[in-house]
N, C-alpha and C positions, 0 to 999 in steps of 0.2 A: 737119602732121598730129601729132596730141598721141601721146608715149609714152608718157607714164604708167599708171598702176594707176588704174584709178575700182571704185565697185560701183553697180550697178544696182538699184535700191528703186522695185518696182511698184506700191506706193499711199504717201501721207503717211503713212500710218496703219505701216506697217510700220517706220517711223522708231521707233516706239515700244518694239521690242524689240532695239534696238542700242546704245543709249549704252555708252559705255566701248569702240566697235569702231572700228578704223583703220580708215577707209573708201577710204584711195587716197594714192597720192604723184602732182602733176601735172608735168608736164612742165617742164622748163629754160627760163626765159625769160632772154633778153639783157638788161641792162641797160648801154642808151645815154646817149651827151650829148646827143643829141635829146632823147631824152625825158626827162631833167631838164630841160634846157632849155626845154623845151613845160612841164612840169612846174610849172617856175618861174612862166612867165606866168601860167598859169592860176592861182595861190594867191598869186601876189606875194611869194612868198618866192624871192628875190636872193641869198641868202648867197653868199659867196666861196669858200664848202668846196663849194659845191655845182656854179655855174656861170660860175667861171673856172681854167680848168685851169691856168694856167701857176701863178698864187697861190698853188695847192691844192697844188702839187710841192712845197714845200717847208713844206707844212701838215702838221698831225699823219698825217694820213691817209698822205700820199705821191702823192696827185690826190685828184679829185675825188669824192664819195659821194654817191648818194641821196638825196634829202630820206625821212626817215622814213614819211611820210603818203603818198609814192610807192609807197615799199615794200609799204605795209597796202591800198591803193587795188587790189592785183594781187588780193585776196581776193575776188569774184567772178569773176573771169577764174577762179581754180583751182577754186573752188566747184563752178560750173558742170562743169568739166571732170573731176574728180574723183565730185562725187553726182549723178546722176542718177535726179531722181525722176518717175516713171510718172505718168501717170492722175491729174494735179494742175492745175484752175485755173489758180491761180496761184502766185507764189513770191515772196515779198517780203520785200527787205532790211530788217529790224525793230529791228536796231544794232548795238554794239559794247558789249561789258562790259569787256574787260579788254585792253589793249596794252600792251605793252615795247616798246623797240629795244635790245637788249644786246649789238649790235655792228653796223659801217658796213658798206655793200651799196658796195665800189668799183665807180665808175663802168669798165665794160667785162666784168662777172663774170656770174654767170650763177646766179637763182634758182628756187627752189621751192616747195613747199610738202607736207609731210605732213597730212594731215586723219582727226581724230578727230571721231565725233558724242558730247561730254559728256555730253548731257541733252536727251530729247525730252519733251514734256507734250501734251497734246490742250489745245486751247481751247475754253473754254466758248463755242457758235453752229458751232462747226467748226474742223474745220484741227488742225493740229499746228508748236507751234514748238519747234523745233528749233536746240542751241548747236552751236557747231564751232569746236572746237579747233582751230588750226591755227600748225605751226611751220616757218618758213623755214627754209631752208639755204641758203647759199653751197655754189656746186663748190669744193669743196678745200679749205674751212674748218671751222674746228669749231663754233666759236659761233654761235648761230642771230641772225639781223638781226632779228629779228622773232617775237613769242610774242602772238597773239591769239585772243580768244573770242569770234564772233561770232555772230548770234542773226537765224534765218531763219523766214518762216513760211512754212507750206504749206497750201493749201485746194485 
């Protein structure tokens, strides 16, 4: 069951008088060797920081990390969990403007995400699209793994 903070937004259209507001922190998610390892298959990225641990012990890191694109991939899971918008069609992933990674997600840590709505616009035919900020944390760490803006529509 999710802990986190969400807000509740009963039309798209109400999107439009919030940019610049924190809309939620989501919930703690695990970060496994499964799911790098599943990770890995699926993109074919192999690295040895990522999916062999004994290698990775005496790697920069100290074991194993994330592949980065794992990390930014949790962004609908918090989306969802965090904005909740009412009385909407539909809602559709429209892209990515802006990624970092500015620090490694050890494999076994446990992340999150804080969500800002940037900038909402209406679209010409309907709908509203809508940016979101959005910045990981690691439990216990300072530097965030992850700093994206991603860019949703709502009809």
């Amino acid at each position: 069951m999710p802990t986190g903070t969400h807000t509740d937004i009963a039309t798209p259209k109400d999107l439009l008088d919030l940019p610049g507001t924190v809309l939620g922190t989501s919930s703690w998610v695990d970060i496994t060797q499964d799911q790098v390892d599943t990770f890995a298959v699926a993109t074919g990225d192999h690295q040895w920081i990522h999916v062999d641990p004994q290698r990775a012990k005496g790697g920069p890191f100290g074991g194993t990390i994330a592949h980065g694109y794992l990390t930014l991939s949790l962004a609908p899971m918090f989306l969802a969990e965090v904005v909740r918008v009412q009385h909407c069609s539909e809602v559709l992933n429209y892209g990515v403007n802006k990624v970092r990674f500015p620090a490694p997600v050890p494999v076994g840590s446990r992340v999150r995400s804080v969500i800002t709505l940037t900038a909402a616009t209406e679209r010409p035919g309907g709908g509203v699209e809508a940016t979101f900020g959005l910045r990981y944390e690691i439990e216990g760490a300072g530097r965030p793994p992850c700093i994206a803006e991603t860019v949703y529509l709502y009809r």
